[in-house]
Steps between C-alpha positions, in 0.01 A plus 500: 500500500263223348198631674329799739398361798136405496354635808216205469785282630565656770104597605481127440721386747376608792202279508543139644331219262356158630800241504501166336423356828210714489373501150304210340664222386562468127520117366650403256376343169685196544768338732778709636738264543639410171752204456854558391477177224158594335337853522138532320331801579204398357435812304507745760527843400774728636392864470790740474497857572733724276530826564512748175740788494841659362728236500338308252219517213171389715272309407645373160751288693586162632650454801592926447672363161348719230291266266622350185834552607822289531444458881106503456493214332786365730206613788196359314688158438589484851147547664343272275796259570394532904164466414524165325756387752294540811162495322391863607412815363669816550331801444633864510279820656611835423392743761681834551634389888540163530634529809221760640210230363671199689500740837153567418387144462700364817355764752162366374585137555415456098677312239637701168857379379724177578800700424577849371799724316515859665795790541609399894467874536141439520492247709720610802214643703287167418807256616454603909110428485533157400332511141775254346576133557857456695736306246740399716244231588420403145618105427453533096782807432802585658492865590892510595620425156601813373611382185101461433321771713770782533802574748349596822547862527297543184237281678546730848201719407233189571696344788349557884569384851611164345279474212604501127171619284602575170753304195628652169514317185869520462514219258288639245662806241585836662245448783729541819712838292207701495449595881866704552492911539778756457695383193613740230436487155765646202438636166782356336465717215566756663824379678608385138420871389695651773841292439461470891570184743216281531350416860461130447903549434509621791329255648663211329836637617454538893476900442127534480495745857397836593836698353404315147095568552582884634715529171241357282231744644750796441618402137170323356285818450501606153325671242287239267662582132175390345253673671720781689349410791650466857594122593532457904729232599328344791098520545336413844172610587522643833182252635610329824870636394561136389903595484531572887333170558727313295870638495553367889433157428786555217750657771525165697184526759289218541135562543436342847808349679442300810659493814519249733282629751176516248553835442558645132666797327342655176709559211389814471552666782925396525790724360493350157198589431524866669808492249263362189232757587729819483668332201150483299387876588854648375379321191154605463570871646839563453690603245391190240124632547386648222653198341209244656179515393246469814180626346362195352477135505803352386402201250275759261778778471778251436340321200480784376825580526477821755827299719770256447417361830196432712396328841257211388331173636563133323146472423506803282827339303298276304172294666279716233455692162539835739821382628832619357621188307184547275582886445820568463754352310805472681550515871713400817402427819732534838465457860539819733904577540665417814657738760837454698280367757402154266661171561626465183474674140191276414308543834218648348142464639165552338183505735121406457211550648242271311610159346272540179390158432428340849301208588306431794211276649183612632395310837186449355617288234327196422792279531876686610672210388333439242573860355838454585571241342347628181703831516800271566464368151370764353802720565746204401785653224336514110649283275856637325510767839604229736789734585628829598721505185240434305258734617806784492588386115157577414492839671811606333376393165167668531528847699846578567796620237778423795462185639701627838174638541256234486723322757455778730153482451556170646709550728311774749312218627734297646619515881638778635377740218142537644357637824117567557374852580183508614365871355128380595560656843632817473884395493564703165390830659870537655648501175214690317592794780875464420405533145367880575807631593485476859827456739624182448581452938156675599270328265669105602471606886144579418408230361703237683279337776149483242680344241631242804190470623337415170784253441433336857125398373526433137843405433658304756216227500592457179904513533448243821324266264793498261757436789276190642550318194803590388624143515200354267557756225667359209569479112 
């Protein structure tokens, strides 16, 4: 997983704040209501909080582009471009929490950003307490497009009771691939080595399932010719047992389906995934055991070539120099296979529990629409990236050897491919038990009714929101 829980979170959210209602009022610099057929802001300054961490460089960045870069530029053109349009300034603050700073600032009624960039997962427990500005409400953007801000179920982490908090910048290069968990990553190297069927093949064919993964696991494992060292075929780090939580949603079950009556049943908790479960521990401690490495984190002992196979996120695929496309040389990428339970061949489903690059208001923003509006044209497509083709050529001539793979890359985002699992409360721990051998029946029973209470209070608020405006969202 991205992140350990921080237990400040959670100590934080027990205390109440003072609402807006209650807090002093902030006025703005200038007039809020700004006219469609001439907008002057009249050099106001927007103040934007950026939040530094793995998924890109820091600091030396523009709008999380690294610096003196293709896209940097592309970034650096762009805000100056805003800043002349609307006559503004737009400054960036780098703070290690964005999201933690703007709580801090709206529970003491105190201005600090107009708009910020954050991981969502850091922001869930902030969304219920009111700290960000409602965009449904917002005239200057339109927060359904999802051609612009993201499909919706890569948005569901910062929706609430009705509310939609948070957008992604899924216009600008490689900024809405980066969120997705549970892919796997291929040293095609070694496949080539090994005279052996490749899994994006498999994949390509309709075959990619659990008869071709279970072979793969059995036949990949080999002794390294070079160093005389053992080569797994699969690693997985046994941390939340990130397998179990995945292989249902690639046997047909749907995370949350609703019934008529309000009610909902978990995905988890059905047949296919009581089939998925049993299917991943005859894997990991069966007879294919000693064949999957479990000891270590999988992106470190795959570059260096200790498996032909690993369990990975998108973000570690390329967003930085420590990513895979900047250490190894040649490499596949390929979604989890599909068991008999899957709709079709290609029904395969990634999750994610923090979209990486979201943006969000403060309520103690100078000017909401104001900020809006500036993000709105801030995260307009660069110049020559105006398309997904373009943005996928690109990829495929910079990181990838295959360009099936770069397509994928783009692909996991789209509808159907996603569903958000919130691990910030406790929802991994099923699968993190299943993970230590325990019995498959006893340890789902156990775990059952906290996993649907958790769901009750964090995720359905969020999966109600979705199926309010399901007739608004659009591309």
């Amino acid at each position: 997983m991205k992140r350990i829980i921080a237990l400040l979170l959670c100590f934080i959210i027990v205390f109440s704040f003072v609402s807006c209602s209650d807090s002093e009022e902030v006025v703005p610099d200038y007039e809020s209501e700004i006219s469609a057929d001439e907008i002057n802001l009249r050099g106001q300054k927007f103040v934007m909080g950026m939040v530094k961490d793995y998924f890109f460089e820091g600091a030396d960045s523009t709008l999380t582009f690294i610096s003196n870069t293709e896209f940097g530029d592309l970034a650096a053109k762009r805000i100056k471009e805003v800043e002349d349009k609307y006559n503004c300034e737009i400054v960036f603050d780098y703070v290690n929490r964005s999201g933690e700073t703007a709580y801090f600032s709206v529970a003491s009624g105190s201005y600090i950003f107009d708009m910020l960039q954050e991981e969502s997962y850091w922001l869930v427990n902030y969304i219920p307490s009111g700290t960000f500005v409602n965009l449904v409400g917002i005239d200057s953007l339109d927060v359904f497009d999802e051609t612009k801000w993201g499909n919706r179920y890569l948005r569901m982490s910062t929706m609430y009771n009705g509310a939609i908090y948070g957008l992604l910048p899924a216009q600008h290069p490689l900024r809405l691939s980066n969120s997705p968990s549970n892919l796997i990553a291929v040293n095609e190297k070694y496949i080539a080595d090994l005279v052996t069927t490749d899994p994006r093949d498999y994949f390509e064919n309709g075959e990619w399932n659990w008869d071709t993964f279970g072979n793969a696991i059995e036949t990949y494992a080999h002794v390294n010719s070079t160093t005389n060292e053992f080569v797994y075929s699969f690693g997985s780090c046994f941390e939340y047992g990130r397998m179990f939580m995945i292989m249902p949603m690639c046997n047909g079950c749907d995370f949350i389906t609703m019934n008529d009556d309000g009610s909902y049943q978990l995905g988890y908790f059905t047949q296919n995934a009581i089939d998925a479960y049993n299917q991943v521990a005859e894997w990991l401690f069966g007879a294919t055991a000693s064949n999957i490495n479990t000891e270590s984190y999988g992106l470190d002992q795959f570059i260096d070539g200790k498996s032909v196979m690993t369990l990975i996120d998108a973000y570690q695929i390329l967003s930085s120099s420590e990513s895979i496309a900047y250490r190894m040389e040649n490499f596949g990428i390929v979604p989890f296979p599909c068991g008999p339970g899957a709709k079709s061949p290609f029904d395969y489903t990634t999750s994610y529990e923090s979209a990486d690059f979201t943006l969000a208001i403060p309520i103690t923003a100078k000017d909401a629409e104001a900020s809006a509006l500036v993000l709105d044209a801030l995260y307009e497509p660069f110049e020559g990236y105006e398309t997904e083709e373009k943005i996928t050529d690109y990829i495929i001539r910079n990181y990838f050897e295959d360009e099936r793979d770069a397509r994928l890359f783009i692909d996991i985002t789209k509808l159907g491919h996603n569903y958000y699992h919130d691990h910030m409360h406790g929802m991994s721990d099923m699968f993190g038990q299943l993970a230590k051998n325990n019995s498959v029946a006893k340890c789902v029973e156990s775990f059952e009714s906290r996993v649907y209470t958790a769901v009750d209070k964090y995720v359905i608020p969020e999966y109600n929101t979705i199926h309010e405006y399901e007739e608004y969202f659009h591309e």
